[in-house]
N, C-alpha and C positions, 0 to 999 in steps of 0.2 A: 504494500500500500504506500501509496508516493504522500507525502505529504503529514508531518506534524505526528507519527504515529505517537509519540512517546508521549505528549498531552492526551493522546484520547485513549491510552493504557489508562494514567492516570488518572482521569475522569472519573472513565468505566468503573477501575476497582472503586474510587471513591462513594462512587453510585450503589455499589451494592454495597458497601461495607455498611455506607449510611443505611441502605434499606436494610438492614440485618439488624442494624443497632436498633432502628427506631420499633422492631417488632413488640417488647416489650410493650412500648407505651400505646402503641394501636391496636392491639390483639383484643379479640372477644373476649369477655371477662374472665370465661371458663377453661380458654385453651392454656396449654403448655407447648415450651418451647423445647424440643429434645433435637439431638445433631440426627438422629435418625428418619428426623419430619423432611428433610432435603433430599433423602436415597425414596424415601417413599412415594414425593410428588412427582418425581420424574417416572416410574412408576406406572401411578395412578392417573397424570395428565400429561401422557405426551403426545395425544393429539391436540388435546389444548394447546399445547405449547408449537406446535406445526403450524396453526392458525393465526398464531400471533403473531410470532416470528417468521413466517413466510414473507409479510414485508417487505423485510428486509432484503429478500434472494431479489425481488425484481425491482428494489428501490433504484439500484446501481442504472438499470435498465430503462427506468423511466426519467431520471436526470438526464438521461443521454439523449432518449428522445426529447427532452423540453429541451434542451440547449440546442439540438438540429432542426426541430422545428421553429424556435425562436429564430436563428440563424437564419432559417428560409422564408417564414412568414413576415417576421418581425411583428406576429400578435404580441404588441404591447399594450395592456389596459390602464399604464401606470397616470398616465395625463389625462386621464379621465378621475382618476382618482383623486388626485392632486386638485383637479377643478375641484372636487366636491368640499376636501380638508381642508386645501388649504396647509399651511404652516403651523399646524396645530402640535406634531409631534415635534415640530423643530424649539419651539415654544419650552416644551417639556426639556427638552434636553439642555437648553441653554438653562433652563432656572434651575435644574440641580447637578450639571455637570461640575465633577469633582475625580480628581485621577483618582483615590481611593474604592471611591462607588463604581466607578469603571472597571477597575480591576474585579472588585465582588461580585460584581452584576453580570459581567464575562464570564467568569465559572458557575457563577448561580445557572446560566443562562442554559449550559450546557449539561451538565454535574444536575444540579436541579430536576431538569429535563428527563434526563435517563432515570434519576430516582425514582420521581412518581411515575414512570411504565414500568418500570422493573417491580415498583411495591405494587403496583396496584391488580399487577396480575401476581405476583409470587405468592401475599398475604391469601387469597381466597384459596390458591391450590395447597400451601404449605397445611394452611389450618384444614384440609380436605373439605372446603364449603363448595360443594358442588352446585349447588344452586346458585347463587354467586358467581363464581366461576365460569359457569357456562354461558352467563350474560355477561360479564366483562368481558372478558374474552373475543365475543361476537363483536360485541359495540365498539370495540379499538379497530377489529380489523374494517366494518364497516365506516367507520371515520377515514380510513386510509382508500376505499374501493371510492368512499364520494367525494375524495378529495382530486384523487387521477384527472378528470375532467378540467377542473379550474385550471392543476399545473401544467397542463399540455395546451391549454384555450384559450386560458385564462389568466396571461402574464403580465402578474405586478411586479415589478421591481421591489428592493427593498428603498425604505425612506430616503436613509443614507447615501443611495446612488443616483437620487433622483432631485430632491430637495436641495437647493442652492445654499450653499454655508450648511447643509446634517453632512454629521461625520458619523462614518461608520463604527463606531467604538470598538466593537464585539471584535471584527474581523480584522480589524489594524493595530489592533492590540500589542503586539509580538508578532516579527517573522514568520515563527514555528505557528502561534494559533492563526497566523492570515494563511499560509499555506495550508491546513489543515480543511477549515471553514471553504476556499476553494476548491478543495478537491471532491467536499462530499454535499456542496451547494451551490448548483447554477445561478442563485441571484434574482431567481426571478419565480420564487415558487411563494409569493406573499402572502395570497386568498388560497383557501383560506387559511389561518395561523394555526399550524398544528401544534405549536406548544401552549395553546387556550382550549381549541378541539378535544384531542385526544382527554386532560384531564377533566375536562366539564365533561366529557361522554362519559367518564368511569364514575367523577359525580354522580349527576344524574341517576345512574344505573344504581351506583348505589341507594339514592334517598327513593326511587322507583321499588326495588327490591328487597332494601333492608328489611323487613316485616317483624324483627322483634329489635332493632334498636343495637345489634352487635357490632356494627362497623360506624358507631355515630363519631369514636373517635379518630378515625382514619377518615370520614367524611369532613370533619373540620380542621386537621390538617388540608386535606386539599383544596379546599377551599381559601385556604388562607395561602398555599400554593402558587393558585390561579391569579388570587389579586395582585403576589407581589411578583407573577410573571407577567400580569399586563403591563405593569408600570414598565418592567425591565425588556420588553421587546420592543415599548416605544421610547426609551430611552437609551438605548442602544443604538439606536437609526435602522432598524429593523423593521417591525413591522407598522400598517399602518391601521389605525382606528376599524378602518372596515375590514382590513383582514381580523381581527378581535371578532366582529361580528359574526364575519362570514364562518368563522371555528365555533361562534357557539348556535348558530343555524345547522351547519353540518353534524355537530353533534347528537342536537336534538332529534336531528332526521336517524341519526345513526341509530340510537336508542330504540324510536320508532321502530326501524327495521327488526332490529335485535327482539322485538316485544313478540312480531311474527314471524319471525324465522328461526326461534330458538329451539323449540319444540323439535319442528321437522328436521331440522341439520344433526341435532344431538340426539334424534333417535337413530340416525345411521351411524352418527361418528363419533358416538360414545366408544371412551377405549375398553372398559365392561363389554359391551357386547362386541368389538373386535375378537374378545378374547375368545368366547363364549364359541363366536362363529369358528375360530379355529379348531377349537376343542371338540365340534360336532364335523368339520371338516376330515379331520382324521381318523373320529370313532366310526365315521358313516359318508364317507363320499358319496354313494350312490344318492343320499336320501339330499344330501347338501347339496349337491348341483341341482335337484329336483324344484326344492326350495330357492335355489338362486334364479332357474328360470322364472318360476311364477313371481318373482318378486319382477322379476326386469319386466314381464309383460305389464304387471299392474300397472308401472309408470308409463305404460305408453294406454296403458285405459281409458283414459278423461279423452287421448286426442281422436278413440272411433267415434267421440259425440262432442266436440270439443266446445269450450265454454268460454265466456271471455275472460277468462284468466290465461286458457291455452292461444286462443287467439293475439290477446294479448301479447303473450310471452314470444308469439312470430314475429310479430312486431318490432318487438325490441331485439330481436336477435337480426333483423333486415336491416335495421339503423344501425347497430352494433356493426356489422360488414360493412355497410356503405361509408361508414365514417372510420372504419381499419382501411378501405381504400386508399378513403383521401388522403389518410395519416403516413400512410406510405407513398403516398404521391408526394404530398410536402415534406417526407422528411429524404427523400431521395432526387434532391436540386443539384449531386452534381455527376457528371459521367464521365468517362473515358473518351479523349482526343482521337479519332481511328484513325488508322495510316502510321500512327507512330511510336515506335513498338520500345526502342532503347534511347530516349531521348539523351542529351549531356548536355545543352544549353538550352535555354528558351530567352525569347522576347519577345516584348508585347505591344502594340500601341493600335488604336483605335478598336477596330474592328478585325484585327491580323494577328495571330500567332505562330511567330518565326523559332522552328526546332534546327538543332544540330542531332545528328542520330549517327553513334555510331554503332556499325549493324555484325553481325561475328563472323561474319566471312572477311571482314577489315574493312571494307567500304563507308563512306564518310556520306550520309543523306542530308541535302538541305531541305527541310519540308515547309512550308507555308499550312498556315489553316484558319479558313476564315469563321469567328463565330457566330455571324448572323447565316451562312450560307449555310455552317457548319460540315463544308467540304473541305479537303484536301489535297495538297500537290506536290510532288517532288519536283525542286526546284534547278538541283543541284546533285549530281552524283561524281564520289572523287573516289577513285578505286584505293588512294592510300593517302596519306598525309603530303604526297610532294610538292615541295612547296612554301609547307607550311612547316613552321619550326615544333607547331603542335595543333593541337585537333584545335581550329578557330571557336572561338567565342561572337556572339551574336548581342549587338547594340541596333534598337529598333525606333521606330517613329514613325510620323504617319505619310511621311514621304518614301520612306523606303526602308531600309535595313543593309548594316556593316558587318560581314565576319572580318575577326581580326585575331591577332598573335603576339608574337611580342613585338614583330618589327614588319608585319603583313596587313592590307587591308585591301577584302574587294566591298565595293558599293553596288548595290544591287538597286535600281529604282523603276516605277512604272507611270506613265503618263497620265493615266486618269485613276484616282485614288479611290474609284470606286470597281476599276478592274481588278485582275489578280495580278501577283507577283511574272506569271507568266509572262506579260507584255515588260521585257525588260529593254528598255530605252538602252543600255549599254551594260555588259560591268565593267566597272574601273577597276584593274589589278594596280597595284600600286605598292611599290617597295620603297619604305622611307626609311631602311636600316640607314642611307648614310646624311639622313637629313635630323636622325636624331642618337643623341650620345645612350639612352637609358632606354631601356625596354618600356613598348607603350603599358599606360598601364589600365587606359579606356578609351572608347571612341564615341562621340559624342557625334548629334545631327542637329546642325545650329542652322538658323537662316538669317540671311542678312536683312537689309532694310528694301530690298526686292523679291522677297521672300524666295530668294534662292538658297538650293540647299549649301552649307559650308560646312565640312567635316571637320573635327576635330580630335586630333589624337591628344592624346592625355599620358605627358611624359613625367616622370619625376621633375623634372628642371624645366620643363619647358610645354607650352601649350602651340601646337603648330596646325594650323588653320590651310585646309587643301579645297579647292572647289572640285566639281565632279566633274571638269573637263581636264584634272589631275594638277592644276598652280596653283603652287604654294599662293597664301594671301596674307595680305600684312593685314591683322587687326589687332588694337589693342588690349593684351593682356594682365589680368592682376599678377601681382608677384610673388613666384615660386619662395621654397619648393613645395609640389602638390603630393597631398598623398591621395586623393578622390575628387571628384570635379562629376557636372551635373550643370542639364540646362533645362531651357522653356526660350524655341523661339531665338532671339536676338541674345538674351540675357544666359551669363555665362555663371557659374558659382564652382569655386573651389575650395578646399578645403588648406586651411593653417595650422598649425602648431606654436604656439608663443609660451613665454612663461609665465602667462597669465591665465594660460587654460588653450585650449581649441576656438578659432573663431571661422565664419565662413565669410568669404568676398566674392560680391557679387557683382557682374561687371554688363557693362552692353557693349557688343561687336562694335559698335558704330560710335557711339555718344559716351568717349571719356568719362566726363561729366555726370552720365547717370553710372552711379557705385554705392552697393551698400556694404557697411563693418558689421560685422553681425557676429560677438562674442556668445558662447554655447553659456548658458545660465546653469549653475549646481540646482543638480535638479533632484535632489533627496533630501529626506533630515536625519539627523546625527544618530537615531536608533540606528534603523536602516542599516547606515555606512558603517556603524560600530560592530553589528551583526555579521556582517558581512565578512569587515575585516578580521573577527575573531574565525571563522568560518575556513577561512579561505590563507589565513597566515599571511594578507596578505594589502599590503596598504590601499586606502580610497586617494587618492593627488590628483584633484580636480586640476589642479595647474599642469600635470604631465598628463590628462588622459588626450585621448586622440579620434578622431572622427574617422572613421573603417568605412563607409558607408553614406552617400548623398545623392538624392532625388530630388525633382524640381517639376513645380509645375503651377502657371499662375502665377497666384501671389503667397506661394507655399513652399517653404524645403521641407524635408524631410532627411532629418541627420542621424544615423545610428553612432553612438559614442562609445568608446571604450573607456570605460572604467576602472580597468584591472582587473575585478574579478567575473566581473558582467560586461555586455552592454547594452545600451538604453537606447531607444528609440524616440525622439523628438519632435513635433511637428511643431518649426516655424513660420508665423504668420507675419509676411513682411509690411503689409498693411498697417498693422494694428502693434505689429513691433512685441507680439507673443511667443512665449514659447510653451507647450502641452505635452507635457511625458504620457507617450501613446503606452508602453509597453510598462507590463510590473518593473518596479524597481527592482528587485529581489530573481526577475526572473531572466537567463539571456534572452537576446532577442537579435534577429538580422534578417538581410535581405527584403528590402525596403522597396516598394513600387506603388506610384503614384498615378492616377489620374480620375478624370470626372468628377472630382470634387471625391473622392475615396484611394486611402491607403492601405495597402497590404504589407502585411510583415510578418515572418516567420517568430515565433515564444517556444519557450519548452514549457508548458505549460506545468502548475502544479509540482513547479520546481523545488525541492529541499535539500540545500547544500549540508544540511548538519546530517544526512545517515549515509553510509558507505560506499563511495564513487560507485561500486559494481550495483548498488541497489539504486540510484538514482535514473529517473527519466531522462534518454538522451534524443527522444523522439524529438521534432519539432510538429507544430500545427500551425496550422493557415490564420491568421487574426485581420478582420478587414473592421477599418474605422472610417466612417462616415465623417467628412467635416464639418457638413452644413449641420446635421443630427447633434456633433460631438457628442456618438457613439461607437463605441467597439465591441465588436462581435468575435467570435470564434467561429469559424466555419468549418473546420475538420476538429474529430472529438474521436481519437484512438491514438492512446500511449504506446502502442508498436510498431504502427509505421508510421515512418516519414517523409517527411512534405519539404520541396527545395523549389527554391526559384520562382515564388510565387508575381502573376504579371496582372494589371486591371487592365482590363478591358472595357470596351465599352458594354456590354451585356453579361459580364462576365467574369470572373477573377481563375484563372489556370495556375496550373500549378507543376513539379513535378515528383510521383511519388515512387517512394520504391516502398515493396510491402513485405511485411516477414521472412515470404520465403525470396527475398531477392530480387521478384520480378518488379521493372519501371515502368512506367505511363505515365503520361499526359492525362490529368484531369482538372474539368473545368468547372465550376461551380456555376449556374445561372443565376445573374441578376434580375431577371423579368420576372413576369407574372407568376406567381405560385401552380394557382391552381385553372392552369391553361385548359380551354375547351376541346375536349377531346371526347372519343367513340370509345365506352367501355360497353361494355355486354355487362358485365357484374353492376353499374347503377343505371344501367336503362332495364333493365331488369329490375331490378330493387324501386324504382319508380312506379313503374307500374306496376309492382305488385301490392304497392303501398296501399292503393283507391280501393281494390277490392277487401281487402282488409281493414282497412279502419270501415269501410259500410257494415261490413258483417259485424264485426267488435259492437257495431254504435245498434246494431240490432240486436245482437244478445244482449248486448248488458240493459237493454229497454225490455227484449223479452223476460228475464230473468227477474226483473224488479217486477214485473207484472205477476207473476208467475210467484213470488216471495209475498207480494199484498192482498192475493189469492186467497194465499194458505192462511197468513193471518186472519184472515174475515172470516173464513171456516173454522 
């Protein structure tokens, strides 16, 4: 498990120690506490305990789909929620934030949490209250079954990520608990609040149930639970007023449910008659299969005369499929690039994505791929590297596209920007080994103030400017030496090194005069960097770190920084003269691509440098930030494979992956329409099946009540 394990050991044990201790003071008056009461409940209720803790197995599973679906839908409810509150929790947390209560309230929040589910199902089974028992039990997991909907539907952010000036307290706490809280919470699962839910359903259940008054002390314990965990999820920056609500409506319904469904579940899944059933299985096979048929027939009984409850129940099993459809339609936005099988370079810009592939027979594929047409085409085939000092690297735009090397470059371009790469106006081979001293180290596609294209190689020492009829061009450069460089257009940005930190210079081909200085800003605070440096043996000198990494686009760079032990990813706004650390502090992060008003950037997500290099995440995943939104998303969610070279596009963000077993691909993420119109058989079907069935439903349940006011009158 990536992520903080060693605080949620801690918790955990703390969770149960406490429920163990407090058994005294909450126990019915009459039980006793013997060490032999814990070999006998697991015992006597371990399908109980299947039921509870089953949760847990597809928890993992349903974060996964909220955070892919979020990714692809962006069903966000939180600005609707926000219209309603208001600044109401941000209120609360200014009037009693105190670093003390933060600290308390952070382990209460958690520690707490586990306590009351761990006691409130352990006390009925320990003490063998089986009546009890078999309705707790129900009503947690049905809090968890009607809660599924909201967190796939229904996404609220927490306060803290959303509310201008809330600070997330809980989660920013400590490195270790922020990694933690990441790993096993996408952020967006608010409505409803199950640390209010869950213990008001076990309430509830019990002041429903209690019928002589033995759990009244464990019912005011929780009670008193609940109140100081509402304070504590809205003062934390966590949850919001209406997720409160929405946990004690879900509850309520849970209870509900549990009122009519307890009977018939725990007349089959009682572990008593499990047992019972074995024991006649072995004395008498022949008579127990006898007995299992007539049993299976009986449930399909009610459906040779069916009723509106079976009618019903089609119903809900046609909506249940139509909406597993669509869930699998939105959570599967991104596919595989065809044609291109072993990719080793990508670029991207507009509507084109330019691959380097090389193929195992030794041949070197240039492929284009367009994502609106989403065809592809071999551009280029080189039976071996000659030529080339190494397999070329690909720099793209929406003029054309460079491979290049350390001291080679061909330009490849097309006349009308809405054809393909095919219509190639010329290529220019071009050898500037002896026009420059240093191996290039990027090539850049600049246009001058006749929007012609002007290539740019990118030397240590020097910035050397070629037009595509192959002349060298004199234009005015900032001053070396570069270690990364980036443009947009006219405007040129390189990157420095001073003893004041990293700065970038930004420059126009043409107009001296327009130049911006643009010093990198410390962009953490002293926890953080303290952490780190104990971490990693390894100092933070914002004065010596260095910029690896520079994209441009607009009135935006994008600077990935090296810090020593990480780097950070940047988005400066030259506008407005900002800078916005896109990427965790705490987490690496690289491979920067900008356009459309959105940036891509590779994270290792759920990073935790404190447990054993071999046990840490070396995967990277795809993260795309919005700038108009100033949001970030996570678009790929698997800790085994990984993701390089990620490019935006215009409908699109690609990537390229290689996956456990080795094998690479092109894959591209869609930024269009989710849920595009299309020919399924499976909801043209479930359509019309719909009309026939709700008539019939809407006739029985009218026959059936006629037929019920009958008999009463007789």
């Amino acid at each position: 498990m990536a992520g903080g394990s060693g605080i949620y050991i801690s918790w955990l044990m703390g969770a149960i120690l406490l429920s163990i201790a407090l058994m005294p003071i909450v126990k019915p008056p009459w039980a006793k506490i013997r060490i032999s009461g814990f070999i006998d409940m697991f015992r006597r209720y371990w399908a109980h305990m299947i039921v509870v803790f089953s949760v847990y197995l597809w928890k993992d599973l349903l974060d996964q789909l909220d955070r892919i679906l979020m990714a692809n839908t962006q069903l966000d409810m939180t600005p609707y929620v926000y219209a309603i509150e208001g600044d109401i929790v941000l209120w609360i947390q200014e009037s009693f934030q105190n670093e003390i209560l933060s600290i308390v309230l952070t382990h209460f929040y958690v520690m707490g949490f586990m306590t009351a589910t761990f006691a409130s199902f352990l006390y009925p089974i320990y003490f063998d209250d089986r009546h009890m028992a078999d309705r707790v039990s129900l009503s947690m997991f049905w809090v968890y079954i009607l809660a599924i909907p909201f967190y796939l539907f229904f996404n609220v952010r927490v306060t803290g990520d959303h509310i201008p000036d809330m600070e997330t307290i809980a989660y920013d706490l400590t490195p270790v608990i922020h990694n933690w809280f990441t790993r096993i919470d996408p952020f967006t699962n608010g409505m409803p609040s199950l640390h209010i839910g869950l213990p008001f359903a076990v309430w509830l259940t019990y002041v429903k149930w209690d019928e002589d008054g033995r759990w009244s002390r464990f019912r005011t314990v929780l009670m008193i639970f609940i109140w100081i965990t509402g304070f504590t999820i809205l003062y934390l920056g966590i949850h919001w007023i209406v997720d409160i609500i929405g946990g004690i409506l879900v509850a309520t319904l849970a209870v509900s449910l549990t009122e009519k469904t307890h009977s018939s579940i725990w007349s089959v899944a009682d572990e008593r008659l499990f047992s019972r059933r074995v024991a006649r299985l072995i004395d008498n096979p022949r008579v127990w299969f006898r007995q299992f048929r007539r049993s299976v027939n009986s449930l399909f009984e009610p459906f040779r005369e069916p009723s509106s409850k079976q009618t019903g129940a089609v119903i809900i099993a046609i909506l249940v499929g139509t909406g597993t459809v669509l869930l699998w339609d939105a959570t599967h936005q991104d596919f595989p690039v065809e044609g291109v099988e072993w990719p080793t370079y990508a670029a991207g810009s507009g509507d084109w994505l330019v691959t380097v592939q090389e193929n195992e027979n030794g041949t070197i594929e240039v492929i284009s791929w367009n994502s609106e047409t989403r065809e592809s085409e071999i551009l280029s085939t080189m039976n071996s590297i000659a030529g080339w000092n190494s397999t070329p690297k690909v720099s793209a735009s929406e003029n054309g596209f460079v491979l290049f090397d350390s001291s080679n470059l061909e330009y490849w371009a097309f006349s009308d920007k809405n054809q393909s790469f095919s219509k190639v106006v010329w290529p220019l081979d071009f050898d500037i080994s002896d026009q420059i001293n240093s191996p290039l180290i990027d090539v850049l596609l600049a246009e001058n103030s006749n929007q012609e294209v002007i290539i740019v190689a990118v030397c240590n020492d020097k910035l050397l400017y070629i037009s595509t009829s192959g002349q060298i061009e004199q234009f005015s450069a900032p001053s070396g030496p570069y270690s990364v460089a980036a443009n947009f257009g006219p405007l040129i940005a390189v990157a420095n090194s001073t003893s004041d930190g990293p700065v970038i210079h930004v420059s126009h081909l043409e107009q001296e005069q327009a130049a911006w200085y643009i010093p990198i800003a410390n962009t953490t605070d002293e926890v953080l960097d303290e952490f780190l440096e104990d971490v990693f043996e390894e100092p933070i000198d914002y004065s010596n770190s260095t910029i690896v990494e520079l994209v441009m686009e607009g009135d935006y760079i994008v600077a990935v920084v090296d810090i020593g032990p990480v780097n950070r990813t940047i988005l400066i706004d030259l506008r407005e003269g900002t800078q916005l650390l896109l990427s965790d502090p705490i987490w690496p992060s690289s491979s920067v691509s900008i356009g459309h008003g959105k940036v891509s950037f590779l994270q290792i997500p759920r990073y935790d440098p404190t447990i054993p290099q071999e046990n840490r995440l070396s995967a990277n995943d795809v993260f795309l930030h919005d700038i108009e939104l100033n949001k970030t998303t996570q678009l790929t969610i698997d800790e085994e494979v990984d993701q390089t070279q990620p490019q935006v596009l215009i409908s699109g963000v690609a990537w390229i992956e290689e996956s456990e077993d080795g094998e690479i691909e092109i894959r591209i993420h869609s930024l269009e329409e989710t849920f595009e119109p299309y020919s399924s058989v499976i909801l043209q079907s479930a359509i019309l099946m719909l009309i026939p069935l709700l008539v019939l439903r809407a006739f029985q349940t009218a026959r059936e009540k006629n037929i019920s006011l009958n008999k009463s009158d007789n």
